[in-house]
BAMARDREN-8522 format. One record per residue (C-alpha): residue in three letters; y, x, z. Coordinates in Angstrom, 2 decimals. Each point is the difference from the previous one (the first is absolute). Layout:
N
    aa        yy        xx        zz
   Ala         Y         X         Z
...
//
This chain:
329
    aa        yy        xx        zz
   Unk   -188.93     23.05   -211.51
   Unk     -0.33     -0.44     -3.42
   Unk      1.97      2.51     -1.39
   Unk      1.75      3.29      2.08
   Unk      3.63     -0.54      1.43
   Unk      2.45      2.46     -1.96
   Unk      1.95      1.98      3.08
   Unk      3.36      1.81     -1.10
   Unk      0.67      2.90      2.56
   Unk      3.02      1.17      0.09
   Unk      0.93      3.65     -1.24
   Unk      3.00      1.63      2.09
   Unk      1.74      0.18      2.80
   Unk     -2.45     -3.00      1.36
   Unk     -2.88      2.50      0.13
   Unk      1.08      2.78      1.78
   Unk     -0.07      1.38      3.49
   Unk      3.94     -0.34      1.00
   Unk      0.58     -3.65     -1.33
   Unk     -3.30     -1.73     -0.51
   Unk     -3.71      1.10     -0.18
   Unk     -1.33     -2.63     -2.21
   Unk     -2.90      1.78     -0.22
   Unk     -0.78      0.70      3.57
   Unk      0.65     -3.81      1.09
   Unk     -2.60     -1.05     -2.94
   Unk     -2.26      2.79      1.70
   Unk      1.12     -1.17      3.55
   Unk     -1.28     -3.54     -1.27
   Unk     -3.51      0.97     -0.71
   Unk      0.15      0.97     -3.44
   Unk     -1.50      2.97     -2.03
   Unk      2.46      0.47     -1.96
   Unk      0.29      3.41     -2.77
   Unk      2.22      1.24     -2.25
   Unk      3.06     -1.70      1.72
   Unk      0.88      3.30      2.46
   Unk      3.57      0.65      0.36
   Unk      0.57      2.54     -2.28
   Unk     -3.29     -0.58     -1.96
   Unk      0.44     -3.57     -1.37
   Unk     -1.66     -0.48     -3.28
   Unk      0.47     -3.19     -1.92
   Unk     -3.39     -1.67      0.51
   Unk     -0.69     -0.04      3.41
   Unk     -3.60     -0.65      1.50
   Unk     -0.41     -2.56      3.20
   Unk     -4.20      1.29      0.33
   Unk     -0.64     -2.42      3.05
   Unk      1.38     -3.47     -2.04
   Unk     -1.50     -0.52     -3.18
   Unk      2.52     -2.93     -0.35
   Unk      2.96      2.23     -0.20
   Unk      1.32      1.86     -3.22
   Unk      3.01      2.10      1.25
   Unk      2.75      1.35     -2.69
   Unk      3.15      2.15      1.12
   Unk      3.25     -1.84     -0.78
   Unk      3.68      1.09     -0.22
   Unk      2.15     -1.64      2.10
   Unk      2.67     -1.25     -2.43
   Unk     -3.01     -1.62     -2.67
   Unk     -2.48     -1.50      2.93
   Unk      1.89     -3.48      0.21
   Unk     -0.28     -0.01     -4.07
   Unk     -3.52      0.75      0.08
   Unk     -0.64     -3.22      2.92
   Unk      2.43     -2.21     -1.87
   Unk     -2.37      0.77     -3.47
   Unk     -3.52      0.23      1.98
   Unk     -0.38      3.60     -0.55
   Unk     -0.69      0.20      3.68
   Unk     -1.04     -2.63      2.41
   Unk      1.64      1.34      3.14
   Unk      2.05      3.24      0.66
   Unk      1.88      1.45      2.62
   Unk      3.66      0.46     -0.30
   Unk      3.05     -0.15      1.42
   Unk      1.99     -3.26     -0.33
   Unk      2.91      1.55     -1.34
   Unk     -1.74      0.62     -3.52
   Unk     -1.65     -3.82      0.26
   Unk      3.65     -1.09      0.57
   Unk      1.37      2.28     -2.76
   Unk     -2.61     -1.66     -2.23
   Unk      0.51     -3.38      1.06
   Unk      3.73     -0.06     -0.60
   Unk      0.28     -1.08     -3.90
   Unk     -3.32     -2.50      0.32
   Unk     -2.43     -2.05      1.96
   Unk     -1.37      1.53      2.44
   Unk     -3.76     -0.61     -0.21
   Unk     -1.18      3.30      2.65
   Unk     -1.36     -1.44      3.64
   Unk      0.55      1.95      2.69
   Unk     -3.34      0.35      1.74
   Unk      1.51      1.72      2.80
   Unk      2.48      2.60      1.41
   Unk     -1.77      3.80      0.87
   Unk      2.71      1.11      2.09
   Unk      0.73      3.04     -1.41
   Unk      2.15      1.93     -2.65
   Unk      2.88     -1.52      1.40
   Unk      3.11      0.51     -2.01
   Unk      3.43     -1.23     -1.21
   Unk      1.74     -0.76     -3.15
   Unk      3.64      1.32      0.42
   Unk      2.88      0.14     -2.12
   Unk      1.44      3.67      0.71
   Unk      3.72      1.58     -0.69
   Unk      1.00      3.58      0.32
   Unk      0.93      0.68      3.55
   Unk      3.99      0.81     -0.25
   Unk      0.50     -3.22     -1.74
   Unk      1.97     -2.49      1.30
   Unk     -1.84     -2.87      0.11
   Unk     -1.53     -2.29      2.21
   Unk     -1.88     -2.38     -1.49
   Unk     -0.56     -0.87     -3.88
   Unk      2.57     -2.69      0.11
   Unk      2.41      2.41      0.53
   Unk     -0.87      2.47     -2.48
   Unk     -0.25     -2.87     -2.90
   Unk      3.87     -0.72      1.24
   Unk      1.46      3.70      0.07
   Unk     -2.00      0.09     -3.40
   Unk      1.20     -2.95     -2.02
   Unk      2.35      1.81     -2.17
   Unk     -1.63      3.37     -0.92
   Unk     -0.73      0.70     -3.85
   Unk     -3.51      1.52      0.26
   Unk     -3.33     -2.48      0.60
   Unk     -1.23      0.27      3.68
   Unk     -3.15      1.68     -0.53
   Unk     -3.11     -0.99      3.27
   Unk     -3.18      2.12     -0.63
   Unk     -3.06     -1.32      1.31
   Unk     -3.86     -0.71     -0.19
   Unk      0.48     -3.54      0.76
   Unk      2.25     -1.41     -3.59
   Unk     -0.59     -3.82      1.25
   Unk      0.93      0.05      3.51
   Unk      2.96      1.76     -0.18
   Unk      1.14     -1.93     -2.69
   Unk     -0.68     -3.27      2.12
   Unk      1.50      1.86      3.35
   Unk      2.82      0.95     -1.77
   Unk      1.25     -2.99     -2.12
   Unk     -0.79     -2.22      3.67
   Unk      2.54      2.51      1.29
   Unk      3.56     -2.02      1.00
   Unk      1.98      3.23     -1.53
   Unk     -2.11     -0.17     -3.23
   Unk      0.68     -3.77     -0.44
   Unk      3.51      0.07      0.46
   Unk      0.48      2.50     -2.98
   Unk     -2.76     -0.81     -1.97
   Unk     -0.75     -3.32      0.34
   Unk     -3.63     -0.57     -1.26
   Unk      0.00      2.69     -2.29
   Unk     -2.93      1.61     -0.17
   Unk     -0.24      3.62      1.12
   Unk     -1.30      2.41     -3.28
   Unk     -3.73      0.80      0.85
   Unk     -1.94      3.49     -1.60
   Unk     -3.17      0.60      0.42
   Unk     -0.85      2.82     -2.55
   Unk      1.54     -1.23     -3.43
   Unk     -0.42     -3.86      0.86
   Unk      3.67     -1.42      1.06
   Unk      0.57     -3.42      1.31
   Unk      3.18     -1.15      1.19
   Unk      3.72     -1.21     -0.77
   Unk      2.10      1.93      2.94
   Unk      0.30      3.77     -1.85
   Unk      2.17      0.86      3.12
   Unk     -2.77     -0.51      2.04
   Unk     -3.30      2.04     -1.00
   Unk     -3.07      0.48      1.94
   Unk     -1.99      2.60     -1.29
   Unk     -3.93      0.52      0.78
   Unk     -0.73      3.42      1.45
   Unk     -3.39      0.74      0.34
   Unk      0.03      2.21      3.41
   Unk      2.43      2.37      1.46
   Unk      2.18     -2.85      0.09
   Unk      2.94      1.98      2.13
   Unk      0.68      2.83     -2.41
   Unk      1.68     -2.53     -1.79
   Unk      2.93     -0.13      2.23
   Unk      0.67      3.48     -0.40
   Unk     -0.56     -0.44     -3.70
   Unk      3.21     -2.45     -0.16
   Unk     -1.85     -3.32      0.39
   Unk      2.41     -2.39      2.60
   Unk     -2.97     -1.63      2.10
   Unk     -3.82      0.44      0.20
   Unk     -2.35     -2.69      1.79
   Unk     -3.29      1.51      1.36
   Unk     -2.46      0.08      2.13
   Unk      0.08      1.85      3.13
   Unk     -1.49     -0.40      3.58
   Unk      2.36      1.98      2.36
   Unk      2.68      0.85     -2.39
   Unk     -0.27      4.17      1.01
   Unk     -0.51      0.85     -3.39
   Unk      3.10     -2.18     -1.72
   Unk      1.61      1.50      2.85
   Unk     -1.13      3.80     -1.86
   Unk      1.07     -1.31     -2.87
   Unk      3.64     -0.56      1.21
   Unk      0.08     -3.80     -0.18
   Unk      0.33     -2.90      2.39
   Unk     -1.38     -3.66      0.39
   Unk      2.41     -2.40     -1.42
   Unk     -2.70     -3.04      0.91
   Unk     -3.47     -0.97      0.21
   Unk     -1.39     -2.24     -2.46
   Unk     -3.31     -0.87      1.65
   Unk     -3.11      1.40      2.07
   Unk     -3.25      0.72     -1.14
   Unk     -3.61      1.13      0.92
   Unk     -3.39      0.04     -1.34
   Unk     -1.97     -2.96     -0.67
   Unk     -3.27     -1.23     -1.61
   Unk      0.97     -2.06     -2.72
   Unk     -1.93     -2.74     -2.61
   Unk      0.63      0.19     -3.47
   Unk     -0.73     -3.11     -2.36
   Unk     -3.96      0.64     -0.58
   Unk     -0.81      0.12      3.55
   Unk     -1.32     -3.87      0.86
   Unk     -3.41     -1.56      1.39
   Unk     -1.94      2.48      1.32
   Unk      2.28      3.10     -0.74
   Unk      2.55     -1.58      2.20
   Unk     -2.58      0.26      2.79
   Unk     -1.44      3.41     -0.70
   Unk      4.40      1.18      0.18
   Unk      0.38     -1.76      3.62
   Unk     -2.75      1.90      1.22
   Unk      1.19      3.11     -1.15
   Unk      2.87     -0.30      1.27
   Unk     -1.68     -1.47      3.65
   Unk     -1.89      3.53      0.02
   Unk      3.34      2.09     -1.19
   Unk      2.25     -2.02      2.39
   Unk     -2.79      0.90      2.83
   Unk      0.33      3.51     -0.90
   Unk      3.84     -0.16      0.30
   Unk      0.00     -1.94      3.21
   Unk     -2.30      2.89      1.30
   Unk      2.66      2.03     -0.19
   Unk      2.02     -1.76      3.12
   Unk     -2.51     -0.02      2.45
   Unk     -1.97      2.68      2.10
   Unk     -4.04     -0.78      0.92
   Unk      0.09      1.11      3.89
   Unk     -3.36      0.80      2.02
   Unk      0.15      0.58      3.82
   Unk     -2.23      0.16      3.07
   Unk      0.28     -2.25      3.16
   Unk     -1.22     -1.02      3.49
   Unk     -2.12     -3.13     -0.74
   Unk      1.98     -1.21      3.28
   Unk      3.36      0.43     -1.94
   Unk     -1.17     -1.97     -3.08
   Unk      1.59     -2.96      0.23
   Unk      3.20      1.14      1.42
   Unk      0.64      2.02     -2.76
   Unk     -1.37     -2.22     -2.98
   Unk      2.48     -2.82      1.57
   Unk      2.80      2.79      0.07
   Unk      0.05      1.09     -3.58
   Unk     -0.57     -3.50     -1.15
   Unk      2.65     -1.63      2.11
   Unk      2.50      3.09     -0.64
   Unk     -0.62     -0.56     -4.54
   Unk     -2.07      3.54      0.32
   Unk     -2.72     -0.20     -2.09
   Unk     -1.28     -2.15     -3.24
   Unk     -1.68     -3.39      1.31
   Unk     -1.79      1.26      3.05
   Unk     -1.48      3.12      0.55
   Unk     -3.55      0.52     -0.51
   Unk     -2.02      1.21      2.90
   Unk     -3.49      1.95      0.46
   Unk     -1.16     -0.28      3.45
   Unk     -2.38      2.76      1.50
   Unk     -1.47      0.40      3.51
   Unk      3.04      1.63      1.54
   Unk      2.88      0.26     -3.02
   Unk      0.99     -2.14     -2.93
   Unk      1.32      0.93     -2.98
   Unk      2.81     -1.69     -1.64
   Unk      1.54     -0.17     -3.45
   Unk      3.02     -1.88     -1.01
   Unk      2.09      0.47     -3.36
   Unk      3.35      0.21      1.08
   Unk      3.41      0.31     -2.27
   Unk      1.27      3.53     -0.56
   Unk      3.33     -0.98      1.69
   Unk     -2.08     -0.72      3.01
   Unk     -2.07      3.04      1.01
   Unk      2.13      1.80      2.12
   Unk      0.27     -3.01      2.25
   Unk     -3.61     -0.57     -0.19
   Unk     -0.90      3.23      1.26
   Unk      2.37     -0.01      2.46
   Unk     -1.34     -3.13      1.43
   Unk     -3.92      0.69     -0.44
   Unk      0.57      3.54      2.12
   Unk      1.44     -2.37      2.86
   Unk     -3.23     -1.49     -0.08
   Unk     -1.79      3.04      0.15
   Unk     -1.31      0.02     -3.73
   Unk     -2.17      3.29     -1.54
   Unk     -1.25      1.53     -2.56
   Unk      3.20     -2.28     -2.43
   Unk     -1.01      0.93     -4.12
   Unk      2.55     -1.48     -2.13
   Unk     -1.18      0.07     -3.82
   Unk      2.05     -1.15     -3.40
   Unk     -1.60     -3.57     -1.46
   Unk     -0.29      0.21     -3.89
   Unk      0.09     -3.75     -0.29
   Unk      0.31     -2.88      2.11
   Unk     -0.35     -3.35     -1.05
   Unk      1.41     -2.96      2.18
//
């Protein structure tokens, strides 16, 4: 290429061990890459084995600003920030492709000895209060569009606008109805007096902690590799086959690479059997010696126990079963 593809990686709870090693599925996928370890991410990040690639560590909540201004050529996020972005204009970011992983979702949350059962309800029983319903959150524009699309909302409000904050910018006509940007810790606000929160959460255990309950969902995400607005021609091509050697890496992660011995007289009675029974990849691939042959299939995770079970009927030794670090289809 003629100039070096600008990569946003994301800083957070997409690079570390107990959500999503970004790092390790970049590593996974055959690159060198330093100064991105979990705990040690620096804000230039070196790729040493692809000259092509100039790496930068991005905050979730400002990568899809950076690909909608060509800051960055591709990043990975989650689609809940793309969305979040996307809400208020055009949406100009291309989803390359979905990494299956950081899976999360966006929730509107309630103390857990209220009443109510969904948000139509609580706009109802909430119609003639005095004070401003007050919804904390990181996410200012989708509440505000999952809220006044709410049948509760419209019935009292009409298409009045909810009051948006974000810092000391306000936007907004509905003053009984504010959303309020938090910037983390979005649940101590509930115990702080605010009436609703909408955040994030991928099992809901820790709004549990925090004494609150779903009210609703207001959409699933997960991590993908996304285009910004600079990334065309050749670019374009250099992001697809990133993410080809990521989503190889990720894939990896599903399957088991299985070596056994065999009888050269059992062979083809048990190649048929694992094909015929969905228990390998393809077909398995065999080396034949004088007496024994060895086979190797890659076979879904799900699958091994059934596998083995099988091969030992046909009198298989000396099974190895090894993790794949990519595996491209």
């Amino acid at each position: 290429m003629n100039e070096k593809i600008i990569l946003g990686l994301p800083k957070g709870s997409l690079n570390n061990v107990n959500r999503g090693n970004t790092h390790k599925i970049f590593v996974d996928a055959g690159y060198d890459v330093r100064g991105y370890e979990p705990g040690n991410e620096s804000y230039e990040i070196s790729i040493l084995n692809d000259p092509e690639i100039k790496a930068f560590l991005t905050r979730p909540q400002s990568t899809p600003v950076e690909l909608n201004r060509g800051m960055v050529d591709i990043a990975i996020v989650g689609e809940d920030w793309v969305k979040e972005e996307s809400v208020l204009r055009d949406n100009r970011i291309v989803k390359i492709g979905d990494l299956n992983y950081g899976e999360t979702r966006l929730i509107v949350a309630i103390p857990k000895e209220s009443e109510y059962d969904d948000l139509t309800e609580f706009f109802r029983k909430n119609k003639d209060r005095d004070t401003p319903i007050l919804c904390f959150t990181e996410y200012p524009n989708l509440t505000r569009k999952h809220l006044m699309e709410n049948e509760g909302y419209q019935e009292i409000f009409g298409d009045a606008v909810p009051l948006v904050q974000v810092r000391g910018l306000i936007d907004g006509d509905n003053e009984q109805v504010q959303v309020i940007n938090s910037d983390g810790a979005t649940e101590v606000y509930i115990a702080k007096g605010a009436d609703l929160i909408v955040d994030n959460t991928q099992t809901g255990s820790s709004l549990r902690k925090a004494g609150l309950k779903e009210l609703e969902t207001i959409l699933h995400s997960s991590a993908g590799l996304y285009a910004g607005v600079s990334c065309k021609g050749e670019k374009m091509e250099k992001a697809k086959m990133i993410y080809t050697q990521l989503f190889g890496a990720i894939t990896a992660k599903n399957y088991f690479d299985v070596k056994f011995n065999i009888e050269n007289s059992k062979v083809d009675d048990i190649s048929n059997y694992l094909i015929e029974n969905k228990l390998c990849a393809d077909e398995p691939t065999i080396n034949e010696g004088p007496k024994f042959s060895q086979i190797n299939v890659l076979i879904p995770k799900s699958k091994f126990p059934e596998m083995i079970d099988a091969i030992k009927g046909f009198n298989a030794t000396s099974i190895i079963r090894n993790d794949l670090k990519q595996f491209i289809e």
